[in-house]
C-alpha positions in Angstrom: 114.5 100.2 99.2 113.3 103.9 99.4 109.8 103.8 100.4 108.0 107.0 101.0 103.7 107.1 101.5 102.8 110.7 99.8 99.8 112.9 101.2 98.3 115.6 99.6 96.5 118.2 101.9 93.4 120.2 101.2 95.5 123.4 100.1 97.7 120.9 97.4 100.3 120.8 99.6 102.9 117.9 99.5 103.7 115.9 102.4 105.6 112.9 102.7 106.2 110.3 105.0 109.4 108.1 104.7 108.6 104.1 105.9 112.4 103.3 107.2 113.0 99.4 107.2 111.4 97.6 109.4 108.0 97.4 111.0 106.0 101.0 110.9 102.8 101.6 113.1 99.6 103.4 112.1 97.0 104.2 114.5 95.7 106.5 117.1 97.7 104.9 119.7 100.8 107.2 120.8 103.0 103.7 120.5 102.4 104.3 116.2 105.3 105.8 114.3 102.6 107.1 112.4 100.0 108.4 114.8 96.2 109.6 113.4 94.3 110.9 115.9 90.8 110.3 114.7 88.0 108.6 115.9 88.0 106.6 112.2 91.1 105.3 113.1 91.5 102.2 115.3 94.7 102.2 118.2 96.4 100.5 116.1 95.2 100.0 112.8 97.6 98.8 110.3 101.5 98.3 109.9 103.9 98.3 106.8 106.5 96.4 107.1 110.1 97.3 104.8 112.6 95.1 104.4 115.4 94.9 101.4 113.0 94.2 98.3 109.8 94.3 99.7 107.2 96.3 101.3 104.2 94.8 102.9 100.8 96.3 104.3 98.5 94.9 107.0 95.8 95.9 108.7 96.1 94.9 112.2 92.3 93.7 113.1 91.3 97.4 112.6 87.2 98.2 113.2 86.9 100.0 109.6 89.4 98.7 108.1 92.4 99.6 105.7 92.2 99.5 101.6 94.7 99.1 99.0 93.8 100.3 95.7 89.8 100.3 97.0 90.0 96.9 98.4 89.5 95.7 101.8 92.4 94.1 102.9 92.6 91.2 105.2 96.2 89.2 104.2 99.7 90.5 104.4 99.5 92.5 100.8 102.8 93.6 98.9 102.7 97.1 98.3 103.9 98.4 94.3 104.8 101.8 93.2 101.8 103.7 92.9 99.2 101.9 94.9 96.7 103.4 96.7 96.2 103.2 100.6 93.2 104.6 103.1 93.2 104.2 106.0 90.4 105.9 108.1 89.8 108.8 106.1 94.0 109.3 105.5 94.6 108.6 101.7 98.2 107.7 100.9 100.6 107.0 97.6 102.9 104.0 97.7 106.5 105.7 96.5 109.4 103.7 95.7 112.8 104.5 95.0 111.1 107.8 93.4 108.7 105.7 91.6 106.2 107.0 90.2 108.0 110.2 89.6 106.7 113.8 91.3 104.3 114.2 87.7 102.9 110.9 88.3 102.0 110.9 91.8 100.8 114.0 91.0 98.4 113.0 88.3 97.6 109.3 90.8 96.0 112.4 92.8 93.9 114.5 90.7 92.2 111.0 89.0 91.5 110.4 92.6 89.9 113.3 93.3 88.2 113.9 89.9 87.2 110.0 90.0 88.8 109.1 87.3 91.2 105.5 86.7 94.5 106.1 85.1 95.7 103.8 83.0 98.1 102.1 85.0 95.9 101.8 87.9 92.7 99.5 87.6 90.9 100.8 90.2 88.7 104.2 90.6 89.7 105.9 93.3 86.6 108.0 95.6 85.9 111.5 95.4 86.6 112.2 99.4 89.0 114.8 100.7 92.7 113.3 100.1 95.3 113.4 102.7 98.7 112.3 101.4 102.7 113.0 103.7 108.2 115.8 101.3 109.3 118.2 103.0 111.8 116.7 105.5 112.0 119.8 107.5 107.8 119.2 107.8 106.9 116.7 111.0 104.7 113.8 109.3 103.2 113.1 113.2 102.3 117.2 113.4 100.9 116.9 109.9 98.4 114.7 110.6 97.5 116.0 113.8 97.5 119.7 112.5 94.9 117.7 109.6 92.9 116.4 112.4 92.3 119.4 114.0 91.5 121.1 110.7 88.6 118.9 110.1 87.3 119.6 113.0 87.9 116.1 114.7 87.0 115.9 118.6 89.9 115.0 121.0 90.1 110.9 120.7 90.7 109.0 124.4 93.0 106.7 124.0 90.6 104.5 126.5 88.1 104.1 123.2 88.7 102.3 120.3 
């Protein structure tokens, strides 16, 4: 199973982040695979979990929270092609095995930003700045933290949470 979480930046740029199998990290904490350094984001905040058929999310007792598809979630959730993740202010696209296609994801993205549903997707997404991470020359860790200085985020102390 090929699972990728896609990121779009401010510019429209394409990034995407490839969840090997296993168990995958997000936080603040430099221990995450996928490290956010923003103060939104708790140390660590939430985990996806690959194995052969399945993908799972969880949020890992994080202060604000993570949402799939606009809901809070608070059990072990299976994650489909298509489905939506924030975490913090991050906002992600499930991928797998190329599913939904480049067009697809593409129009998962400007719904979200123009607030509109697609069919396939029962939820509205919000109107807030999107980050999405394809390039596998591009660093997914130097994406985000290039992101997090471009909004204009203070230095987080790993001491805080």
């Amino acid at each position: 199973m090929d699972v990728k979480f896609i990121m779009f930046l401010e510019d429209g740029s394409r990034r995407d982040f490839l969840i090997p199998p296993g168990t995958t990290k997000i936080g603040r904490q430099r221990d995450c695979q996928i490290r956010i350094p923003l103060s939104d984001i708790s140390r660590h905040h939430a985990e996806v979990v690959v194995e052969e058929a399945t993908a799972l999310l969880r949020d890992l007792g994080s202060a604000n929270g993570t949402l799939l598809n606009d809901e809070r979630i608070f059990l072990d959730e299976f994650l489909e092609v298509g489905d939506r993740i924030v975490v913090g202010p991050i906002r992600l696209i499930v991928q797998i095995d190329d599913d939904p296609n480049d067009a697809e994801v593409l129009a998962i993205h400007k719904a979200a930003l123009s607030g509109q549903t697609l069919d396939q997707h029962s939820s509205t997404v919000g109107t807030s700045k999107h980050v999405y991470i394809s390039d596998e020359d591009v660093d997914p860790i130097a994406a985000l933290e290039e992101l997090a200085s471009s909004a204009d985020q203070t230095a987080i102390n790993d001491d805080d949470d």
